[in-house]
N, C-alpha and C positions, 0 to 999 in steps of 0.2 A: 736403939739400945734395948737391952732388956730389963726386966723391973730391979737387978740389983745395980743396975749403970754401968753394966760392963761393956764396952764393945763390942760389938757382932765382932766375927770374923772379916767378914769382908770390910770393916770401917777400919778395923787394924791394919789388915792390908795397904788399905789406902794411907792409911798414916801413917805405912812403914817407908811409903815415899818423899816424907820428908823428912823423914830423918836423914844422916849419913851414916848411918849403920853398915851401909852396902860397901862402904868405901871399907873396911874390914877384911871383906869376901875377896879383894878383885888384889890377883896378881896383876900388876903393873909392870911388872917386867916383861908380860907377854900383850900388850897392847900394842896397834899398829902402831903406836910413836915409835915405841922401845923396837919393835922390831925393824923399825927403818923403812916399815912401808911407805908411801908418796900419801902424802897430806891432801885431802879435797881440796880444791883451788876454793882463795879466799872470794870468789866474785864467782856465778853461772858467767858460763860464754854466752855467747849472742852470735847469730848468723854475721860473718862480714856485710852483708848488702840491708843487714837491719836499720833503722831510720833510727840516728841519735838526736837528741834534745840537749844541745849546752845550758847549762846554767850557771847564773853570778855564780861568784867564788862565797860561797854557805860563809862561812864566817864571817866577811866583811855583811851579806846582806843580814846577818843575824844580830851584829852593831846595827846596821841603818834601819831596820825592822824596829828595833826593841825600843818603846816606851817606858822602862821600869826596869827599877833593881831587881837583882835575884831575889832578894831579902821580900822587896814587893809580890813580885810572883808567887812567891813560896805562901804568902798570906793571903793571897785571889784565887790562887789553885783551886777551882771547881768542877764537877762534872756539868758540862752546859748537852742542853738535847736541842737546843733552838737554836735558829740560825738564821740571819737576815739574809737579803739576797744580792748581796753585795759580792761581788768577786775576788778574789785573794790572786796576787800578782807571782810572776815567775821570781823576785828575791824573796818574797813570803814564802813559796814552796819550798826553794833553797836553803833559803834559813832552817824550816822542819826539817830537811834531809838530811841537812848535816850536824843539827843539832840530836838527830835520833840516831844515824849511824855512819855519821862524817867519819872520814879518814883521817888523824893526825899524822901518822909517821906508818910507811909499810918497812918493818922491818926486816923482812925474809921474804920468802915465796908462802911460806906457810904462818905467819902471825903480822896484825897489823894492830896496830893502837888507835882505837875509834874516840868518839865523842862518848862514849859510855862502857861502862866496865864490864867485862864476859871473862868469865873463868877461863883461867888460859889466855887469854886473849881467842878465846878461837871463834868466837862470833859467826854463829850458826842459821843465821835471819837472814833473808832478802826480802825486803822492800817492793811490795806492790801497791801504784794510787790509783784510785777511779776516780781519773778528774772531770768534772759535769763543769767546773765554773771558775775558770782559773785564765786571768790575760794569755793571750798568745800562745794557749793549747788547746788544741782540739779535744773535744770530749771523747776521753777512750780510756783505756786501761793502758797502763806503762810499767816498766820495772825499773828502779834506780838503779844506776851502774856506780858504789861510791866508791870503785877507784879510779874512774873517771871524773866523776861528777857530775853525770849523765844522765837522762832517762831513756828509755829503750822504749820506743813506742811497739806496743803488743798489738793493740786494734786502737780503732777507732771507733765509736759508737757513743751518739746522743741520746740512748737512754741506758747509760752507765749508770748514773745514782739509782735508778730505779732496778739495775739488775743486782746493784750491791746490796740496794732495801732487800730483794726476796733471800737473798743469801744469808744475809743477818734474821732469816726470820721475820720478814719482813715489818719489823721492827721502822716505821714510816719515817724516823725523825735522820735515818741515814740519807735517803732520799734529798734531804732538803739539806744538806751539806754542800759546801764548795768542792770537795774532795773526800776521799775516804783513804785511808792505813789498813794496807790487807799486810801483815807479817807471817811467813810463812819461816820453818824451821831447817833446814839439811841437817839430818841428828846425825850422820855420819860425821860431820866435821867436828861436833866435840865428843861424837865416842871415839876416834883416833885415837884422841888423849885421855878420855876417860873411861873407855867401855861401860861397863853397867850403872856407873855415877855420873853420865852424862846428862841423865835427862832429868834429877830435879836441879841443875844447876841451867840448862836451858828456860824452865820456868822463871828460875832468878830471875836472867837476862830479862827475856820479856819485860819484867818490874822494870828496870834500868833505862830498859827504851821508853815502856810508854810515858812515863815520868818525865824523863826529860822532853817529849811531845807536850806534854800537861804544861810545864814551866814555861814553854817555849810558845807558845798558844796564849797565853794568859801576856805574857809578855808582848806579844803581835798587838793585841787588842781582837783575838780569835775567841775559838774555843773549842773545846773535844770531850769526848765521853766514851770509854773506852769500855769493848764490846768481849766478853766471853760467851757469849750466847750466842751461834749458830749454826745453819746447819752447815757440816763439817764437808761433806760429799758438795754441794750446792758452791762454793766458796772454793775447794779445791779446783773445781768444774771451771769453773769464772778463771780464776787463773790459771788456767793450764797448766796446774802441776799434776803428778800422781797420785797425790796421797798414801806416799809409801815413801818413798825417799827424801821425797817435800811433803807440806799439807803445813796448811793453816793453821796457825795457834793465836791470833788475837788481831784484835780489828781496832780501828778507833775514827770516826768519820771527821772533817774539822771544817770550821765556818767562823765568817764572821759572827759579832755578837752585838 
């Protein structure tokens, strides 16, 4: 800022993204919804000959998981960076997945009602783990399928924590995680319906998800600490997306504690 406290330009700018100001500007009547374009599929496909992973039914294992009231949770809710070397089981992961973006009810081809609230419903995330240390999975990188309730094995590879560490910046405390939260964005699925008001309501979300990871974590007898810092290209890389239609927007590793 400068010596009378005004804003640069460029800091206005930036704060002019969270405003809703934008929403003002934007005809709505010319958005692909209104125009009756085809909505981005609520799920990426997967090759037919892809390797799936069933898991418990998230909900039930999210009862047989939890320790403690919401009300508890809400008051244990920490950032933890430390992690024992204990393993976390396939109803533990189950429970995360469908507590961050479980499926309740699909109710069209284009809107489904998750475990967490997104503008529209149009929930724009897909779900990447690097699981280093989890029962009855192979260490590798996966993608959730939650209208399955699936994981889609991507690779496999025993030094995943550590290629998540250099992506995060190599920020060492991912490394020692049982698993890591790569969240990556498809902005086209809420500009559909929002055009140029899409993308600070995707930040929203983010909030919504990792949150209820935090609650849900604390709740296990886990723990997580959630990552805006890295590098953005390294992280896209890792997950084989583009960085242009997908790319990375938040991370969050989790472990015993």
């Amino acid at each position: 800022m400068d010596s009378g406290n005004k804003p640069s330009k460029k800091l206005e700018q930036y704060r002019y993204f969270l405003k809703d100001s934008i929403r003002q500007t934007i005809d709505f009547t010319r958005t692909a919804q209104s125009r009756r374009l085809p909505a981005p599929p609520l799920q990426k496909p997967c090759p037919e000959d892809a390797v799936r992973i069933d898991l418990p039914n998230g909900q039930r294992s999210l009862k047989k998981c939890c320790s403690m009231t919401v009300g508890d949770a809400i008051a244990g809710r920490e950032s933890m960076r430390f992690y024992t070397d204990e393993s976390l089981d396939l109803d533990e992961l189950s429970a995360l997945l469908w507590a961050t973006q479980g499926i309740r009810h699909v109710l069209s081809e284009e809107c489904a009602l998750r475990t967490v609230p997104s503008a529209g419903a149009r929930h724009s995330f897909e779900t990447y783990v690097a699981a280093s240390n989890v029962e009855e999975l192979p260490a590798g990188l996966y993608r959730y399928l939650p209208l399955d309730h699936q994981l889609l094995q991507l690779f496999l590879d025993e030094k995943i924590g550590d290629k998540a560490s250099w992506a995060c910046m190599a920020q060492r405390f991912v490394a020692g995680a049982a698993l890591t939260f790569f969240w990556t964005t498809i902005p086209a699925r809420m500009e559909w319906r929002y055009d140029l008001a899409a993308h600070k309501v995707i930040a929203l979300d983010a909030g919504h998800v990792c949150q209820n990871l935090y609650l849900a974590c604390t709740a296990l007898g886990a723990g997580t600490c959630a990552i805006a810092a890295y590098d953005q290209a390294e992280c896209d890389r890792l997950l084989g997306v583009d960085g242009e239609e997908e790319f990375t927007v938040y991370i969050a590793p989790v472990g015993k504690v």
